[in-house]
N, C-alpha and C positions, 0 to 999 in steps of 0.2 A: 414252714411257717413257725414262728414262736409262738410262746400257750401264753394264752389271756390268762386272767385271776378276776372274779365275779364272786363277787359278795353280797347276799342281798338282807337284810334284816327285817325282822318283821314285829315293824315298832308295836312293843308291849305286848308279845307273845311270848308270856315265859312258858315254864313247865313244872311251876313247884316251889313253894317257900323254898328259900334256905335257912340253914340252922339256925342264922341270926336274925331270923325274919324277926322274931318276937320284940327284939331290940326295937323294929322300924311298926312296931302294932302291925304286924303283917301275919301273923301266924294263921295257919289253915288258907292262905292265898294259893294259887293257882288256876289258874287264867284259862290254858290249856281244858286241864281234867276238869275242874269247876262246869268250866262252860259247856262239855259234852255230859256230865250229867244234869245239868239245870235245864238240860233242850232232849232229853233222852236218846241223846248220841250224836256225832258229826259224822260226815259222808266228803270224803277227802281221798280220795282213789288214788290218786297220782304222790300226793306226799305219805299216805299208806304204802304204797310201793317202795318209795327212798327210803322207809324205815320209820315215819316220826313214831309210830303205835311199839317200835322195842323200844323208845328213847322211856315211855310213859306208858301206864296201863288207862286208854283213851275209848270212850265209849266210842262203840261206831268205828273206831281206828285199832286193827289188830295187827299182832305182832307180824310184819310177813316175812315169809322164810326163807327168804332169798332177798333181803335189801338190796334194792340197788345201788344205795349210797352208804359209808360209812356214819354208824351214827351214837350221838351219846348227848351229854349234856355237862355246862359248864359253869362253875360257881362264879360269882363274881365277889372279887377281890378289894375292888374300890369299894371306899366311904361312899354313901348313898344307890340314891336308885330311882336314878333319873340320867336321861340321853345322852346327854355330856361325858359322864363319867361311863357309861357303859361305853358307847363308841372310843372314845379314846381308849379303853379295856381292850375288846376286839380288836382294835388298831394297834398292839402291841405292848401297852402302858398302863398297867395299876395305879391308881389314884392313891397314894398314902395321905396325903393331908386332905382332911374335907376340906369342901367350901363352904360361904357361907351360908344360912339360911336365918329365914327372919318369919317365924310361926306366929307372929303375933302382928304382924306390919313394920315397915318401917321406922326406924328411929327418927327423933324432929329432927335432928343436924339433916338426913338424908332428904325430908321434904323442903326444909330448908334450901340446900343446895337447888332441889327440884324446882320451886319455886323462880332461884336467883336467876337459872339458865332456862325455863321453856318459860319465865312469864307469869304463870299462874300457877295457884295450887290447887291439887290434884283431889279430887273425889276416891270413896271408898279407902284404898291402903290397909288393906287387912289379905287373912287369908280366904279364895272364896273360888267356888266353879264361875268357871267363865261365862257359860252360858245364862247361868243364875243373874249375876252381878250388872250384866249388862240390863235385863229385865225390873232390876232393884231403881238401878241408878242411870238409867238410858234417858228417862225424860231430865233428868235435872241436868247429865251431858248436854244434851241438844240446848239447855234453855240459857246456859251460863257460857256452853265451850270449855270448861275444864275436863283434862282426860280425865278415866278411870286408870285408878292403880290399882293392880292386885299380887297376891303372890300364892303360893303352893306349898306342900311339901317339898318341892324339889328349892335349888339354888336362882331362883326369878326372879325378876321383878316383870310383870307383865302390865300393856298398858293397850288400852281399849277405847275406841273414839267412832264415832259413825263419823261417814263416808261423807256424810251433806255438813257435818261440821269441820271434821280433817281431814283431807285428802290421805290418799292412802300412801303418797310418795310423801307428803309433810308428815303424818305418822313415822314413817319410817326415819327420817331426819333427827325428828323425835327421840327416837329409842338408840340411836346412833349417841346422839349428845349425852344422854343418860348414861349410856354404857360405856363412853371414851370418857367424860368429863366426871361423870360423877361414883360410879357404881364399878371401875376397873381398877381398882388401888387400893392401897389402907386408909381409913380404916374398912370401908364399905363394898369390897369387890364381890363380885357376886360371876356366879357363870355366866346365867344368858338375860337379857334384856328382849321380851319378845313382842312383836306388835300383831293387836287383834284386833284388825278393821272388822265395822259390822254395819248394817245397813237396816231397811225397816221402819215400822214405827211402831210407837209406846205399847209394850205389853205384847209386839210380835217382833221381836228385834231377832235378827240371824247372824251368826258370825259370817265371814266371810272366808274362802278358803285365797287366801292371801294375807294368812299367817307370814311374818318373816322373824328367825331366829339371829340375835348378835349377839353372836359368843365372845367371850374370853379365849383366845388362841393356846394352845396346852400350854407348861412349862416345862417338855420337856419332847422331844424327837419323837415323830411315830412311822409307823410303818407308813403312812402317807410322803413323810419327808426322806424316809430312808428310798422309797420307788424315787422320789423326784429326783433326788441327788444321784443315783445311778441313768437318771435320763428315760426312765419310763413313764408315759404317760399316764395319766390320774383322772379319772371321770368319777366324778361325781352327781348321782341324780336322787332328787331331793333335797333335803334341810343337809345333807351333808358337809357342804362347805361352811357352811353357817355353823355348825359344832364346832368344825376345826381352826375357827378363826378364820377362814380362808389359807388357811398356810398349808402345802404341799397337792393342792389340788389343781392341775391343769386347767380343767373346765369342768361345770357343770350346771345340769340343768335342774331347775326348779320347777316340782311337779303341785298340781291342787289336788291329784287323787293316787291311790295304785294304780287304777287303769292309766294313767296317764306316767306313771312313775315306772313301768310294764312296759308302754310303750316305747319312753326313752331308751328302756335297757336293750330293747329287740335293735333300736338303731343304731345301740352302739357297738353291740354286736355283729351284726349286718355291715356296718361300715369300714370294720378292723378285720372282718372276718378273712380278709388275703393279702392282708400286711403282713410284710416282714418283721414282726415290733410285736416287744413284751407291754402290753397293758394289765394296768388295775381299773376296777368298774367297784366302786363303793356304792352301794346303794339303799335308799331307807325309803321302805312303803310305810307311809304314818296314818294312811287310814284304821288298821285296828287300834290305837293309841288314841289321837284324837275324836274322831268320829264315833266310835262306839266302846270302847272303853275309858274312859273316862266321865260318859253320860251315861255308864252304865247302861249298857241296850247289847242284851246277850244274841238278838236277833241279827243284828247289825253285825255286830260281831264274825257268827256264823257266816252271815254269806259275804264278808270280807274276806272269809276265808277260803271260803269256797270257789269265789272268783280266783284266787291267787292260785288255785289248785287246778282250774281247768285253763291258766294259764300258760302251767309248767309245762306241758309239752311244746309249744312252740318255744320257747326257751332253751329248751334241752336239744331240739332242733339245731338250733344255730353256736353251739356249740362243738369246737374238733375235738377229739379222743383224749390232745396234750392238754386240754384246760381244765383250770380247776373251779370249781364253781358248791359255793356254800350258802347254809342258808343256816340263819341263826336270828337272835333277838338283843335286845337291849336291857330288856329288865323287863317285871310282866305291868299287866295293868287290868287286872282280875274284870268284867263287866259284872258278874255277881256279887260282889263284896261289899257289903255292905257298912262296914267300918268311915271309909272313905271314898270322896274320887277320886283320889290320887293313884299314883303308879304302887305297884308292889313290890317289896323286894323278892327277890325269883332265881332261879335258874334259868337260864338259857337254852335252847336245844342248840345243838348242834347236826347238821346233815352235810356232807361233806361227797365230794366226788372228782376223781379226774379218770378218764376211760373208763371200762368197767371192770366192777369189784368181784373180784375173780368168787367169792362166797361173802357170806354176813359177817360184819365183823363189827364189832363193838368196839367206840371210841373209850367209854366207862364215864365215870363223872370225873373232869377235867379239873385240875384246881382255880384255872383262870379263865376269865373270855379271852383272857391273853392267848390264852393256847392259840386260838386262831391267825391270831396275827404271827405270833411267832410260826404257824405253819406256811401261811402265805409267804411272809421272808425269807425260809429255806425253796418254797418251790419256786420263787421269783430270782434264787440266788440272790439274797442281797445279805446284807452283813445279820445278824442274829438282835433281834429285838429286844431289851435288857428285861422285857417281864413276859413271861409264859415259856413254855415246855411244848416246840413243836410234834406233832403227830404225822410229818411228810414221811417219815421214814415207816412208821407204820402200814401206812397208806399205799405205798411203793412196796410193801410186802404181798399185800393184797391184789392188788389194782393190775391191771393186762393195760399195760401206757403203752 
């Protein structure tokens, strides 16, 4: 059999400003260590085993001394710190030029435009929690039919409509026309256009978890398109294909939770498991990002994580001795921090594994989240990634394949 490649991310579980947090008002963030002292420790048994407690000194999470997985943690190299640019990171590619952001709302030329192609114009257009905004501005949605606009820190335009005013597939039309017609070019390109159905009434309004991301597709080749053009198939489960534009991703499946994002990965697993064929399995659990960090709820949090942890052993299960299989994040998104809601800038863990790791071995702090992708590229045999510094060869020092 040929060895899979399983990457799972663990949206907005960093492990630690970086140097340049202060740049991004992120300084003293950390998502990780924060959150196990704000709760007086986590109870994480199985990713304590892999190593995460050497990556960080993590309450509740100790160092263990005998890792089962190689482990360390990875700066991030791209301009900002938001999903976009970390995934494509991880995927092989350093972001050098930012994109754009708009702290203040949109420009008139842009609601202008907005106006000319959906019809009407747009309520709110500033920067604002999601959950909040719906609540501010949900009765005067319902009363008139104008969406809500908002945006973030990150590179968004996000837009919000109940369910008994837009349907949630007209929503999505929506955010399509935004993102192809107005929001993808000069002057006003932005990364993602996202849509946030929500349902309810006034003063109890819920989002819905039929979020959908339209990204701007990279500009430039990632480890996704280097698997495809060698013929290996690409699964994608979660918002994954949506970061990438859709481009070098075979199929994938779109989850409402990690249990359900968990479960895809076990099928995809289970289903390849006696193929003769190299796969890639991208995958992004977004309930600790959206669901609890970001509304800030350190409770939530925890037992996001703690699900994901009594879920690794059947995981690890269906894994053969040749695959490799990582877990990492995208940037962090503190639930304690109280600056903002927004994501944080972070370091990454890193946990890593193919058979087992003949002793503990420290990856160290990596310069890129590139490193990963470029590790996957060497173990996948495929041509060499132009950003990050693989660790296969290290790994192969270690490791009983």
């Amino acid at each position: 059999m040929k060895p899979k490649a399983l990457i799972i991310v663990l949206d907005g579980v960093g492990v630690g400003a970086l140097p340049d947090a202060v740049e991004y008002r992120d300084a003293g963030s950390d998502t990780l260590g924060n959150l196990a002292r704000a709760l007086g420790g986590l109870s994480l048994p199985n990713l304590q085993s892999l190593g995460l407690g050497n990556i960080l000194s993590l309450e509740g999470v100790p160092p263990a001394e005998h890792p089962r997985a190689f482990y360390g943690r990875m700066a991030e190299q791209s301009v900002g710190k938001d999903s976009t640019s970390g995934h494509w990171e991880l995927a092989g590619r350093a972001r050098v030029e930012p994109p754009a952001f708009y702290p203040d709302g949109f420009p008139p030329q842009v609601i202008e435009a907005f106006i000319e192609k959906i019809g009407m114009a747009p309520l709110g257009n500033k920067p604002a929690s999601g959950t909040m905004i719906i609540q501010e501005l949900g009765r005067e949605h319902i009363a008139t039919g104008r969406p809500i606009i908002y945006t973030s820190a990150d590179s968004v335009l996000q837009i919000a409509a109940h369910v008994n005013v837009t349907p949630v597939e007209e929503l999505y039309r929506i955010c399509r026309v935004v993102r192809d017609e107005i929001m993808n070019g000069n002057p006003w390109r932005i990364d993602r256009v996202i849509a946030r159905p929500f349902a309810g009434e006034p003063n109890k309004f819920t989002r819905l978890k039929a979020r959908r991301d339209f990204s701007a597709p990279p500009p430039f080749p990632t480890l996704l398109d280097l698997a495809s053009e060698a013929g290996i198939k690409t699964f994608g489960v979660g918002k994954v294909d949506d970061l990438f534009g859709h481009r070098g991703i075979s199929d994938c499946s779109h989850t409402k939770s990690n249990a359900e994002g968990l479960s895809h990965i076990k099928r995809l697993l289970l289903e390849n498991r006696w193929k003769n064929n190299k796969i890639l399995i991208f995958a992004n659990l977004i309930d600790f990002d959206q669901e609890y960090g970001h509304r800030r709820n350190p409770e939530g949090f925890r037992d996001a994580l703690e699900e994901f942890d009594a879920a690794l052993p059947g995981l690890l299960e269906l894994l053969d001795p040749q695959d490799f299989f990582a877990i990492t994040a995208d940037h962090g998104c503190d639930p304690t921090f109280i600056r903002s809601t927004d994501h944080t800038r972070e370091y990454a863990p890193a946990l890593a594994m193919c058979g087992s790791a003949g002793e503990p071995c420290g990856l160290g702090t990596r310069r890129s989240f590139a490193d990963l992708g470029a590790t996957v590229a060497e173990f996948l045999e495929l041509p060499p990634t132009p950003d990050g510094t693989s660790f296969w060869r290290e790994m192969q020092k270690k490791a009983k394949i």
